[in-house]
C-alpha positions as CSV (number, residue, x, y, z in Angstrom):
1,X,16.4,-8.2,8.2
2,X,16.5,-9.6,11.3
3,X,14.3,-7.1,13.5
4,X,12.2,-7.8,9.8
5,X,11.7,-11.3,10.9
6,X,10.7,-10.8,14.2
7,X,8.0,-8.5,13.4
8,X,6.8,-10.7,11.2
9,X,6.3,-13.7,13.1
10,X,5.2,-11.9,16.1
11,X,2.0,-11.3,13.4
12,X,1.6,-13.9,12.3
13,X,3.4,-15.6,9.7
14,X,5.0,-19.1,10.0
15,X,7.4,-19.0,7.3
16,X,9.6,-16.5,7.6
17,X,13.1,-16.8,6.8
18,X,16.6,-14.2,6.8
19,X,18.1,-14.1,3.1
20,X,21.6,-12.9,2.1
21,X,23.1,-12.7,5.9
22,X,25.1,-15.6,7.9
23,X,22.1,-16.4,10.6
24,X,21.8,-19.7,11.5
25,X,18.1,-19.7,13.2
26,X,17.1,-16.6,10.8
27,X,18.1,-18.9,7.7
28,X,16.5,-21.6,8.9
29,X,12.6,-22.7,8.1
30,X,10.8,-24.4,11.4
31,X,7.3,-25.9,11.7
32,X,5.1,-23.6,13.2
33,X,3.2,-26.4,15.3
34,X,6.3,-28.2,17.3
35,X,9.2,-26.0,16.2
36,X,11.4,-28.7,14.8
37,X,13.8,-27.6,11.4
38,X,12.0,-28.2,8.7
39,X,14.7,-26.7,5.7
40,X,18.4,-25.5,7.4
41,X,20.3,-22.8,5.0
42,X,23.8,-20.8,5.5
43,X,23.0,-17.9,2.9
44,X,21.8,-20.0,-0.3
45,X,23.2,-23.2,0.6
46,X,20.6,-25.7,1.7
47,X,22.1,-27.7,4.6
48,X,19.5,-30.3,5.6
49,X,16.2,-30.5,4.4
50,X,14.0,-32.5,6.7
51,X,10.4,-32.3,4.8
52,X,8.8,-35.6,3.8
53,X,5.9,-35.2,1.0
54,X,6.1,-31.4,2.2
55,X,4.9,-31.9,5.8
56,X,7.0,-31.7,9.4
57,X,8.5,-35.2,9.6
58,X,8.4,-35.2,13.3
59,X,4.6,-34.2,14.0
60,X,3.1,-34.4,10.2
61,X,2.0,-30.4,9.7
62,X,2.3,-29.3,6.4
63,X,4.6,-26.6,5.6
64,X,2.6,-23.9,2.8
65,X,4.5,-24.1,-0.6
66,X,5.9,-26.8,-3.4
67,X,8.5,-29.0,-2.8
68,X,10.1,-31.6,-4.3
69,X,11.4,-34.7,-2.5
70,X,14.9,-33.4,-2.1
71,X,16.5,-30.2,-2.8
72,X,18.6,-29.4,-5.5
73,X,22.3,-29.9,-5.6
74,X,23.3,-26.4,-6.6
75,X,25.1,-25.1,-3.8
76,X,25.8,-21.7,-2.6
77,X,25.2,-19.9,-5.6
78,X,22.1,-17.8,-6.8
79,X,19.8,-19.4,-8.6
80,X,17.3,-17.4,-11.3
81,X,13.6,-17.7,-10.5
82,X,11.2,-17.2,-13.4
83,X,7.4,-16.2,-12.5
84,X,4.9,-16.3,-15.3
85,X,1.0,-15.9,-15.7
86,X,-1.5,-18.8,-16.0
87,X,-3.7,-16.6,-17.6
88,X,-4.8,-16.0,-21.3
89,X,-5.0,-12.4,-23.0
């Protein structure tokens, strides 16, 4: 996961994050303009969440996605995520 991540942002992508592993900076979301933490995790535990209105607090980029204001207070555990179609049959 880890060489997964590198290859990733060395093409490109901002966002890219470790999942189910311990590593600190892989775990972590930064802004891809001034490299500040934008959302810090230990496995599924969100430890700080730095976002205001969805952008970088320190130099205003936004970060792609939808957030809400704060995270939720679920802790360390798996949470279900349901996808669903916008569009009509």
């Amino acid at each position: 996961l880890l060489m997964a991540r590198e290859i990733a942002m060395k093409n490109g992508l901002y966002y890219v994050y470790t999942g189910n592993v311990h590593h600190q900076e892989g775990d972590t979301t930064f802004c891809h303009k001034c490299h500040q933490p934008l959302i810090v995790r230990d496995w599924y535990e969100i430890k700080a969440f730095y976002l205001k209105n969805g952008s970088c607090p320190n130099c205003g980029t936004p970060c792609a996605g939808v957030f809400e204001e704060a995270p939720g207070h679920w802790g360390n555990k798996r949470q279900a995520v349901y996808f669903s179609s916008s569009e009509t049959q």
